[in-house]
GUVO-63527 format. One record per residue: residue in three letters; y, x, z negated of N, C-alpha, C in turn. Coordinates in steps of 0.1 Angstrom, whole numbers, padded with zeros to 4 digits, always signed. Example, Ala and Ser with C-alpha at 12.3 -4.5 7.8 and 13.67 -1.06 7.14 Angstrom:
<sites>
ALA-0057+0132-0078-0045+0123-0078-0033+0132-0078SER-0022+0128-0071-0011+0137-0071+0000+0129-0079
</sites>
This chain:
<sites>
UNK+0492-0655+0730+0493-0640+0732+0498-0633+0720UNK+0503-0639+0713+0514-0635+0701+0500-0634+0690UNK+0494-0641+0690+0482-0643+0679+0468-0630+0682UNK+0470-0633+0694+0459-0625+0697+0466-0606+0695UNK+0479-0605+0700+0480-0593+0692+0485-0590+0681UNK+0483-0601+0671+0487-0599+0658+0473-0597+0650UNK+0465-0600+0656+0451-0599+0650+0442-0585+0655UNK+0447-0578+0664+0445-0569+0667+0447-0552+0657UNK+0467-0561+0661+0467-0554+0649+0465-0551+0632UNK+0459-0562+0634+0453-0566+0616+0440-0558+0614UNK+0432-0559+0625+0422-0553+0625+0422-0533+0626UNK+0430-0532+0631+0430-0515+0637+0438-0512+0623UNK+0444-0516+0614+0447-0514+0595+0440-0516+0587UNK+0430-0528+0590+0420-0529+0581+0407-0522+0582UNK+0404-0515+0593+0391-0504+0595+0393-0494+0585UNK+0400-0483+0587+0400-0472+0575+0400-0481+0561UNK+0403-0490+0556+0400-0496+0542+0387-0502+0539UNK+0379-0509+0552+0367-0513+0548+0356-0497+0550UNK+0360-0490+0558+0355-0476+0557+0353-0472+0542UNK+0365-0468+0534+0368-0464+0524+0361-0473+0516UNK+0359-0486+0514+0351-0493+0505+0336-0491+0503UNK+0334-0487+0518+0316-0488+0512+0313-0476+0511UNK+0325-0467+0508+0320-0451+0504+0324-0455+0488UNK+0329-0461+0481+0331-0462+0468+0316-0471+0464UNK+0314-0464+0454+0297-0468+0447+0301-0477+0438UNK+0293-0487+0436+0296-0501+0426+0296-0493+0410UNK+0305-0504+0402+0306-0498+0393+0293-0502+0384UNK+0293-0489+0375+0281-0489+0363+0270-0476+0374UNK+0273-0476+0387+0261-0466+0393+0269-0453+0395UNK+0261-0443+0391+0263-0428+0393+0266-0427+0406UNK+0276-0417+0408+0278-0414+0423+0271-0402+0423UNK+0263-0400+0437+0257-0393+0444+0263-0385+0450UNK+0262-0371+0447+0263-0355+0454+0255-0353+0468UNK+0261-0361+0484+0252-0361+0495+0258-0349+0498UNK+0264-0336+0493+0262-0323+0501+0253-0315+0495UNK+0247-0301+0502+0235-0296+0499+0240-0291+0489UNK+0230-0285+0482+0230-0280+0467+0218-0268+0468UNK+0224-0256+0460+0218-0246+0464+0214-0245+0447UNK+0196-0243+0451+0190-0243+0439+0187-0226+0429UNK+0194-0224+0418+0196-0213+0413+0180-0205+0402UNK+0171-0196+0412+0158-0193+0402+0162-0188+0388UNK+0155-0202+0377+0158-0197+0361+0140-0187+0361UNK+0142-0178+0357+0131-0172+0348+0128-0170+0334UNK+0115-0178+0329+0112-0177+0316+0115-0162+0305UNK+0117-0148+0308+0122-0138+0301+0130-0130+0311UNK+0137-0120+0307+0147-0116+0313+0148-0100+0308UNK+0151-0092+0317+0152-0077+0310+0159-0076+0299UNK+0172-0080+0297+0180-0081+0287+0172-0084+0270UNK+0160-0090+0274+0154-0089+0260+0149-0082+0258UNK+0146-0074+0267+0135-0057+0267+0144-0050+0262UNK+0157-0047+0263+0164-0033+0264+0163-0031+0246UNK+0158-0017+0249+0154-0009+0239+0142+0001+0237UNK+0137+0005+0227+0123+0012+0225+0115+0002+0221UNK+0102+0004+0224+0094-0005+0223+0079+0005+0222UNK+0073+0003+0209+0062+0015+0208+0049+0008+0202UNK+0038+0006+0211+0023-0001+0212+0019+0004+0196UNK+0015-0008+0190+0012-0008+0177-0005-0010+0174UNK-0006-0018+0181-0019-0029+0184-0025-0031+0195UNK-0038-0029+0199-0041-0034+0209-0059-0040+0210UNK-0059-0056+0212-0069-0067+0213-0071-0070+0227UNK-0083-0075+0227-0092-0082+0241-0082-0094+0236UNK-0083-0103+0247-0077-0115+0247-0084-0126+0238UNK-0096-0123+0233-0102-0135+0224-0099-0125+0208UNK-0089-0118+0212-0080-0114+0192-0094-0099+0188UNK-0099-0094+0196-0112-0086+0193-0103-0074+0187UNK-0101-0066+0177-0097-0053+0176-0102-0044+0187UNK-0089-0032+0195-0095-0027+0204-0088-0012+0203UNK-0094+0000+0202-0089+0013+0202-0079+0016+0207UNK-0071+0022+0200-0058+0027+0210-0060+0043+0212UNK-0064+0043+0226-0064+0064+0224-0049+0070+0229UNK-0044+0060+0236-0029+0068+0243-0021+0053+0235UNK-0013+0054+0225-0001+0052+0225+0012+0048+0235UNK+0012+0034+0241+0021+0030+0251+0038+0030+0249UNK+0045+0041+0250+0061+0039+0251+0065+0025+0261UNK+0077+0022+0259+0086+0019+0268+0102+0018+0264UNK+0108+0026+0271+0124+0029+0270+0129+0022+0281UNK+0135+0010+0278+0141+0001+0286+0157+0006+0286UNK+0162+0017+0292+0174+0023+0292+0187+0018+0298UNK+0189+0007+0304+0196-0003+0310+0187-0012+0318UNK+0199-0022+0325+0193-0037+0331+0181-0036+0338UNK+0178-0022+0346+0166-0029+0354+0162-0012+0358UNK+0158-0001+0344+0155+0007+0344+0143+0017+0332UNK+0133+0020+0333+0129+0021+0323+0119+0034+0328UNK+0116+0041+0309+0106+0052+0309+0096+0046+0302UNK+0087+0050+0309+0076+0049+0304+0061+0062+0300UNK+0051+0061+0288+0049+0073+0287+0034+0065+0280UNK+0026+0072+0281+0011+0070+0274+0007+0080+0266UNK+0008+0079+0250+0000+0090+0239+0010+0103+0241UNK+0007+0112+0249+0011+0124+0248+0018+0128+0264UNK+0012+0118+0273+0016+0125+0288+0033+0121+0286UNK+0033+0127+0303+0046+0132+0308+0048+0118+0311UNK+0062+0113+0304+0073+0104+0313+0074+0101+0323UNK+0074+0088+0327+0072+0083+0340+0089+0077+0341UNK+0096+0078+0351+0110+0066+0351+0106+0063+0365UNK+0114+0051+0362+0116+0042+0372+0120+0026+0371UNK+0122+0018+0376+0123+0004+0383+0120-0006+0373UNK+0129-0014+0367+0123-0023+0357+0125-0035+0369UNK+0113-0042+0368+0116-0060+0375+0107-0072+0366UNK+0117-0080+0366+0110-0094+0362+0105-0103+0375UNK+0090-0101+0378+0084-0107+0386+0085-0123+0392UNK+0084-0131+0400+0080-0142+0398+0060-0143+0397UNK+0059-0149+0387+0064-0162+0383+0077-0160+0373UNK+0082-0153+0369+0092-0151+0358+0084-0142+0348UNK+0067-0139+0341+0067-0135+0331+0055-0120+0340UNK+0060-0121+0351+0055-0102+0352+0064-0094+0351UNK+0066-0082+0345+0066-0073+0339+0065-0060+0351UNK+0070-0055+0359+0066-0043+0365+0072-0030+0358UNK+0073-0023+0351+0076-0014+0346+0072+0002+0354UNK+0080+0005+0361+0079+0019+0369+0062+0016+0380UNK+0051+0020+0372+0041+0019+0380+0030+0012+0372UNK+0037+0007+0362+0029+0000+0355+0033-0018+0352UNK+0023-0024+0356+0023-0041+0357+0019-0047+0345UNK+0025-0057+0340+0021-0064+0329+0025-0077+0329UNK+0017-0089+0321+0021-0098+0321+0030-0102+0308UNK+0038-0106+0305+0050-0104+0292+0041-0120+0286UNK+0036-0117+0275+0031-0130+0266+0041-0140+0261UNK+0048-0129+0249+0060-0137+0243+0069-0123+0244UNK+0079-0127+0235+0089-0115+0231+0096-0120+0222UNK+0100-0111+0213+0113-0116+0199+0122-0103+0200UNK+0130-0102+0191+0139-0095+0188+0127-0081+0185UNK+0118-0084+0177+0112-0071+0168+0100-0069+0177UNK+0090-0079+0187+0078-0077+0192+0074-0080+0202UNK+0071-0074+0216+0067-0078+0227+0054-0078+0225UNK+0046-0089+0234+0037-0091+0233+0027-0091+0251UNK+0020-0080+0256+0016-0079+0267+0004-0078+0274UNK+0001-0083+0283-0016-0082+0291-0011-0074+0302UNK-0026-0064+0301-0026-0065+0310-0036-0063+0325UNK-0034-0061+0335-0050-0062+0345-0063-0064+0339UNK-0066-0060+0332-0081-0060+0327-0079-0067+0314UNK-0071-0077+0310-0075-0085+0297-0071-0076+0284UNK-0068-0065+0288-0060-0060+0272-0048-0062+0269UNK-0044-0068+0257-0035-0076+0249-0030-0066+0238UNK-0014-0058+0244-0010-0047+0237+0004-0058+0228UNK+0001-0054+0219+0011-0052+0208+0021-0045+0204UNK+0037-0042+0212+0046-0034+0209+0058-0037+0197UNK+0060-0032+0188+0077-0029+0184+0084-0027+0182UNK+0093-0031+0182+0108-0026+0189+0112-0011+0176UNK+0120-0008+0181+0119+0011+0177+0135+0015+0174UNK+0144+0020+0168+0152+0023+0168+0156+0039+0177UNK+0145+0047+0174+0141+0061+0178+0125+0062+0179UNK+0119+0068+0186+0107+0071+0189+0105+0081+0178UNK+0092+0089+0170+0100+0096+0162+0096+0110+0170UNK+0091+0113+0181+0088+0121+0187+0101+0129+0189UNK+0110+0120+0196+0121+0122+0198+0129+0131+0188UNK+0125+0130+0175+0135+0137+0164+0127+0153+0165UNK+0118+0153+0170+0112+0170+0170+0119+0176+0178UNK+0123+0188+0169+0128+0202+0175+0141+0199+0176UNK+0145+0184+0173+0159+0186+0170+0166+0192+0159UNK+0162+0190+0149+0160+0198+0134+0157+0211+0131UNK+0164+0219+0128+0156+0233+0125+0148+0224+0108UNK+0134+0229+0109+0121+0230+0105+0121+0243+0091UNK+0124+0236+0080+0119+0248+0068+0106+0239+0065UNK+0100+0250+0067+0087+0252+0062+0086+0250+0046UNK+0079+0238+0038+0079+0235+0023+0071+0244+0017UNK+0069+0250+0003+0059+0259-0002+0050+0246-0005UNK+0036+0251+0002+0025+0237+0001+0009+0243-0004UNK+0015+0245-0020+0003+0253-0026-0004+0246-0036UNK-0001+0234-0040-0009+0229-0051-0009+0215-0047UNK-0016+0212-0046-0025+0200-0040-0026+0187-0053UNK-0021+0178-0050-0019+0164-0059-0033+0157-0058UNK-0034+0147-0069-0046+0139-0069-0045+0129-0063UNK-0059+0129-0051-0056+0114-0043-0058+0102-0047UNK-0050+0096-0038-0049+0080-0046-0052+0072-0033UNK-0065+0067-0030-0066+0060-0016-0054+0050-0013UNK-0052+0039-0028-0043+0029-0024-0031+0033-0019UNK-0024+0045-0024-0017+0050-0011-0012+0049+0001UNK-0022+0044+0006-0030+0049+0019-0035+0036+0026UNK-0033+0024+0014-0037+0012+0017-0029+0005+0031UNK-0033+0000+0046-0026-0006+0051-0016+0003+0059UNK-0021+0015+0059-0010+0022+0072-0016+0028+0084UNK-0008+0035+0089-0015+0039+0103-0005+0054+0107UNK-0010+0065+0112-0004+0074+0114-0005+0084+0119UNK+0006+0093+0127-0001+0101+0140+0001+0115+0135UNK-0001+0126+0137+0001+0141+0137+0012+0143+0142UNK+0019+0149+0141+0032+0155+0146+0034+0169+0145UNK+0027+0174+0138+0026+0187+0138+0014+0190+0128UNK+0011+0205+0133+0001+0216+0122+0006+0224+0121UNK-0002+0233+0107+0005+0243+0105-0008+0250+0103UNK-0011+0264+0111-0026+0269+0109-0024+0286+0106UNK-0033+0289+0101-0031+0305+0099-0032+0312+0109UNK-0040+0324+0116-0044+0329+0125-0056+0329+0125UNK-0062+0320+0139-0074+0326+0137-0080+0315+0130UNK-0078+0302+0121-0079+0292+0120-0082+0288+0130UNK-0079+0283+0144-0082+0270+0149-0088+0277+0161UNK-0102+0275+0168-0109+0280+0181-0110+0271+0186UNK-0115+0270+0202-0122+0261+0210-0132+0251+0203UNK-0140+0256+0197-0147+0245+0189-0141+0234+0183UNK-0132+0239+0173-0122+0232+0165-0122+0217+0173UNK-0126+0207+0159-0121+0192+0164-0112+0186+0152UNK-0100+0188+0160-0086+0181+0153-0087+0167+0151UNK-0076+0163+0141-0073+0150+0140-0061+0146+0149UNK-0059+0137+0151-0046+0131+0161-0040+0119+0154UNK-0049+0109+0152-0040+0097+0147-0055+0089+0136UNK-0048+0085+0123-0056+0077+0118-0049+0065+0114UNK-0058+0053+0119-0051+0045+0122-0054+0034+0109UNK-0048+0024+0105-0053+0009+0099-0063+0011+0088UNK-0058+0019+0076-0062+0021+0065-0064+0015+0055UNK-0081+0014+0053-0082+0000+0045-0088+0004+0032UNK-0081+0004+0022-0087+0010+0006-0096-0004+0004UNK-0107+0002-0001-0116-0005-0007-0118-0012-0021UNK-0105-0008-0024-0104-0010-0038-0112-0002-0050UNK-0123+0008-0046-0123+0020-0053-0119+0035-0047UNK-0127+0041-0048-0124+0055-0046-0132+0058-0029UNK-0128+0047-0021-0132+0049-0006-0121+0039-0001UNK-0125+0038+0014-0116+0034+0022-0124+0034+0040UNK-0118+0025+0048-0122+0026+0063-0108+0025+0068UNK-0112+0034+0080-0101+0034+0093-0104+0041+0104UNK-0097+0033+0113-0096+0042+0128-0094+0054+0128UNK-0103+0064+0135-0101+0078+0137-0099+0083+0152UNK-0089+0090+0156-0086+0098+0173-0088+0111+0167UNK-0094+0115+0175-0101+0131+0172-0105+0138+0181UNK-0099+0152+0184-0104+0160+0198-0109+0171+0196UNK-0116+0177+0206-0115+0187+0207-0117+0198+0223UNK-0112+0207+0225-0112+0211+0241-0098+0197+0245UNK-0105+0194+0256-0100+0185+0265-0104+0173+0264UNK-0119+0164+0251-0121+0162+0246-0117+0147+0237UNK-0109+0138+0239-0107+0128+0227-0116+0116+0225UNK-0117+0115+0211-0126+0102+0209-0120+0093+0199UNK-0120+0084+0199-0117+0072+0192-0129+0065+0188UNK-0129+0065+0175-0142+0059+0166-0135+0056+0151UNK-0148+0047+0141-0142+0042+0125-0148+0053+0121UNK-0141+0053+0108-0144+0066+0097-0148+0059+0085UNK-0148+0069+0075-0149+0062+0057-0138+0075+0054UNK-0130+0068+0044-0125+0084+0032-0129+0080+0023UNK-0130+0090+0017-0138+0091+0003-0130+0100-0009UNK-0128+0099-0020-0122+0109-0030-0135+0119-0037UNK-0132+0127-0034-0143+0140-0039-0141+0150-0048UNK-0141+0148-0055-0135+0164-0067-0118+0157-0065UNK-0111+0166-0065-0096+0168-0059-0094+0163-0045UNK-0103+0161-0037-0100+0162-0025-0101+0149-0017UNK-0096+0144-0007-0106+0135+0005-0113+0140+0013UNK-0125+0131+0016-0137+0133+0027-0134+0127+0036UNK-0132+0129+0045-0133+0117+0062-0144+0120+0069UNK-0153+0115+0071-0162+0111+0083-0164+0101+0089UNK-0166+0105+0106-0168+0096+0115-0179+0107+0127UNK-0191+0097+0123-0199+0106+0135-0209+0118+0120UNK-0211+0123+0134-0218+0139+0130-0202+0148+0126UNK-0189+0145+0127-0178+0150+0121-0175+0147+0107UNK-0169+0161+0099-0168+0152+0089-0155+0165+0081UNK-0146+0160+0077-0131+0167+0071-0130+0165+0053UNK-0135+0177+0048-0130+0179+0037-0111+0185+0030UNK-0104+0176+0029-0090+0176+0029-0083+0177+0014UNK-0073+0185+0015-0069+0187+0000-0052+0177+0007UNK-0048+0170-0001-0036+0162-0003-0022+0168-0011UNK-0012+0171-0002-0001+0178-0010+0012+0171-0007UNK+0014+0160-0001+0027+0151-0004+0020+0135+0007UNK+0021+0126-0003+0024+0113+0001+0034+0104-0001UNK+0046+0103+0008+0055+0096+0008+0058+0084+0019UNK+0060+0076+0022+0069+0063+0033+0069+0071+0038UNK+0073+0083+0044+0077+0085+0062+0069+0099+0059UNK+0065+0104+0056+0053+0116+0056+0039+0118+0045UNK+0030+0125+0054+0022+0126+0048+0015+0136+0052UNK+0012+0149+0041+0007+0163+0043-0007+0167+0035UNK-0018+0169+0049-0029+0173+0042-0035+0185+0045UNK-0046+0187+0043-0054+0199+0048-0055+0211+0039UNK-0056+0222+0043-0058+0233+0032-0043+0245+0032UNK-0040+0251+0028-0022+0254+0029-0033+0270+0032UNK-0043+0270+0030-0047+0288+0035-0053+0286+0047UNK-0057+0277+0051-0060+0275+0066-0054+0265+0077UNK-0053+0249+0072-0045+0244+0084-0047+0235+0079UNK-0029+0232+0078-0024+0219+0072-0018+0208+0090UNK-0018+0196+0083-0016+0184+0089-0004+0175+0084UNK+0004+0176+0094+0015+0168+0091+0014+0154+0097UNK+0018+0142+0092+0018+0132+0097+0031+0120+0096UNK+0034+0112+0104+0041+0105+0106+0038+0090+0106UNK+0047+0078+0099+0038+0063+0103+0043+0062+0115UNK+0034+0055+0120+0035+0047+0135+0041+0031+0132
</sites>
């Protein structure tokens, strides 16, 4: 009797220890995490690398094709998950920034994109129909600096000799005119933006031309030409005889100072 409840009680001590043993994992093996685990979605880009300006430089078909730019694509990523967006000249759009799944869509207010790559200086984006826009990053839009500045007007009466190389390798929009009265009618076909200026290494040159007129815009290549004193631009049945009165890095002023001058900006 003595035996049999001494082994009883040997046994009802030794249960919680052989319990405990075969919850300890042999040594040299990883022990295993048997509670759930809640899995955290990483996505490949993140708004935080957008925040900033961001202003369409470039834009290719997806097999690298050069492709017109007639509207100019903003984006003002103005905090975490909020942004303006704007095309060429129209009205500002705000709204809703989101990073899509799979991780690399792009919704931007009412506009969808796929995010390619991104760096510090250049987003890279598709979108619905296979165009491959080229943005970078902006410190200020320069739109933005109009009419902040009171505007003196330069005396712009003697016209400098053109130098296409100048002119080699830039791209650049209108920001303003300056016209007489009576100068500019319905007919009138303005310049807007000449883009990707390629000196020829003589006294010509090719580039992208935006040009309207009415309600009107077209995007087509040109030639410039040095003529007397002057540049020629044509593209089409159009064609702009220009006198040149300051070429600098951040401006460039052409046109005739007794009828209508052209201010420009790089892009």
């Amino acid at each position: 009797m003595k035996q049999n409840l001494a082994l009883l009680l040997f046994l009802l001590f030794s249960a919680p220890c052989l319990v405990f043993a075969q919850r300890v994992g042999r040594k040299g093996v990883t022990p295993t995490n048997t509670g759930n685990s809640k899995k955290t979605q990483t996505f490949q880009f993140s708004l935080e690398q957008l925040q900033g300006r961001w202003q369409e430089t470039k834009r290719t078909t997806e097999d690298k094709s050069d492709l017109p730019i007639g509207d100019t694509i903003y984006l003002h990523f103005t905090n975490t998950n909020k942004v303006e967006t704007r095309d060429g000249t129209k009205t500002i759009m705000r709204g809703e920034a989101v990073i899509d799944e799979p991780g690399n869509i792009l919704i931007a207010a009412a506009d969808i994109y796929t995010i390619k790559t991104v760096t510090e200086s250049e987003l890279i984006l598709l979108d619905d129909d296979g165009t491959v826009h080229t943005l970078v990053k902006k410190e200020i839009f320069w739109r933005e600096t109009l009419g902040k500045n009171a505007v003196t007007d330069p005396v712009l009466d003697t016209p400098i000799s053109p130098n296409l190389a100048d002119l080699d390798g830039t791209t650049w929009t209108i920001y303003r005119r300056r016209s007489k009265p009576g100068a500019i009618s319905n007919e009138s076909v303005l310049i807007r933006y000449i883009k990707a200026i390629k000196h020829n290494g003589n006294n010509t040159a090719t580039a992208e031309l935006t040009f309207y007129s009415k309600d009107k815009t077209e995007v087509a290549p040109c030639t410039i030409a040095v003529v007397n004193n002057q540049i020629e631009i044509k593209s089409g049945d159009n064609s702009w005889l220009l006198f040149i009165y300051k070429i600098e890095k951040e401006e460039w002023i052409f046109g005739d100072h007794k009828t209508l001058l052209y201010f420009a900006k790089p892009l």
